[in-house]
N, C-alpha and C positions, 0 to 999 in steps of 0.2 A: 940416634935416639929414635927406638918408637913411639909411634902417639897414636891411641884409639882413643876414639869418644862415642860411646855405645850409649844404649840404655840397660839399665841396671838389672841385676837380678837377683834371687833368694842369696845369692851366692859373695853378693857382693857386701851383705850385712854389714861384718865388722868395719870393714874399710869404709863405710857408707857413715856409721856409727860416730867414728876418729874424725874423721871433715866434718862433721856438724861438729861434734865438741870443737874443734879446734875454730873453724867460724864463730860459732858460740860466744866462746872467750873473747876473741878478738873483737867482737861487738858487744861487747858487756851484757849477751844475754843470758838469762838463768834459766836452766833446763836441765833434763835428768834424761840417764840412761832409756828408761822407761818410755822417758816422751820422744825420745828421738825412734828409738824401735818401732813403739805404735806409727809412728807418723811412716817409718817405712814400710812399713806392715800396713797402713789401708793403703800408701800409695800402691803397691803389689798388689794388693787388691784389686784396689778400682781405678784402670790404667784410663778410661774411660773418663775419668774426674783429675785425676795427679801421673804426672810420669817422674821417674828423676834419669837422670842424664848423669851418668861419669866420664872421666876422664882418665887415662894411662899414661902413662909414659916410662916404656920398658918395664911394663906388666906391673908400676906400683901405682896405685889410685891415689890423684894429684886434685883432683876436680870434682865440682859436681852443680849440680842446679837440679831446680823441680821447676815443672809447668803444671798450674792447676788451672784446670776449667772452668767458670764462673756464669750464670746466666744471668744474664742484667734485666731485670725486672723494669729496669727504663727503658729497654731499646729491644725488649724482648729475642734477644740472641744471647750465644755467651762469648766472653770473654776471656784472656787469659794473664795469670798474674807469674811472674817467674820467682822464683823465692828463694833464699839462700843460695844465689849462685855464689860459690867460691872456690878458688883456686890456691892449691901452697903456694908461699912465695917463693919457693925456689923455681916454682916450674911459670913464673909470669912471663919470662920471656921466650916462652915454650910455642906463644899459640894459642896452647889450652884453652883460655878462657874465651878467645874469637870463636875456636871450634865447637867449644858447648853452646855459645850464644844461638852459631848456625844451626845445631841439631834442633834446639828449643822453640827456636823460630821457624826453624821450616814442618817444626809440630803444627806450631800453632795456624802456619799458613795452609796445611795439609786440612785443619778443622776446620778451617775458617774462621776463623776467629775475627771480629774486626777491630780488638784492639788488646794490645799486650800492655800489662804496666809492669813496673818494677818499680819496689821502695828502694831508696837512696840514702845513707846518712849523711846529712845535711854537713859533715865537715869533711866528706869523702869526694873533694873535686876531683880528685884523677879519675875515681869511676864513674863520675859525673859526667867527664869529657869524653871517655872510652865510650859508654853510652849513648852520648850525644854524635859522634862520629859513625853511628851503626844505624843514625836514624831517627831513636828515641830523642823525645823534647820533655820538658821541663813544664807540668802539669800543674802544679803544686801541690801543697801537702807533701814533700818528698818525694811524690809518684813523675816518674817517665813514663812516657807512657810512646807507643808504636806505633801506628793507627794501619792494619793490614788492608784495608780498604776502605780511605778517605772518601772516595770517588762517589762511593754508596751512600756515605753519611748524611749528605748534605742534608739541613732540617732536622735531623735527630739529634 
């Protein structure tokens, strides 16, 4: 089985399209063709603020994640939130979802970023724990959060 985890491009539209709807559904949220395009469409844009990240496995796109930017008006730096990371079920014991994690995060450590969160649903412990094994702790509000450099924090 191959496995690429790249970052995405004009090219990867529809496929990029299908895993948000399919995420989507699977989280009960409600969204439109329209809003998922635009959202890949400024991400393409402004690589700069949003990247998204896919997944392969023998050239069919299984995965995907986004890392947005964020500048915190309390700690004046930015930060980064990952959003929609999701994987088919078929391909969970691929990998996939470890190898998006690493590309997202070593975005974020490439920025500097000094802290990544990610929302959780609160009745999703398996990726709760998957999360919590890569680092991320339990913030509250649902949020994990990463802290790429504690060391700096201290006082803020």
């Amino acid at each position: 089985m191959k496995k690429l985890v790249r970052w995405a491009t004009r090219w990867d539209r529809s496929a990029i399209v299908e895993l948000l709807q399919e995420a989507a559904r699977q989280n009960d949220i409600t969204t439109s063709n329209q809003a998922l395009e635009a959202t890949l469409d400024y991400c393409l844009a402004h690589p700069g603020e949003m990247r998204c990240a896919v997944a392969q496995l023998d050239e069919r796109h299984v995965g995907l994640g986004f890392l947005l930017c964020v500048h915190s008006a309390w700690h004046g730096r930015h930060y980064g939130i990952i959003e929609a990371l999701y994987v088919l079920p078929e391909a969970w014991e691929s990998g996939i979802h470890d190898d998006l994690c690493a590309l997202l995060l070593q975005e974020a450590k490439r920025r500097e970023l000094f802290r990544v969160d990610m929302h959780i649903r609160e009745d999703d412990e398996v990726c709760a724990r998957f999360h919590e094994a890569q680092g991320f702790r339990y913030t509250g509000n649902l949020i994990y959060s990463l802290h790429q450099a504690e060391e700096n924090d201290a006082g803020k």
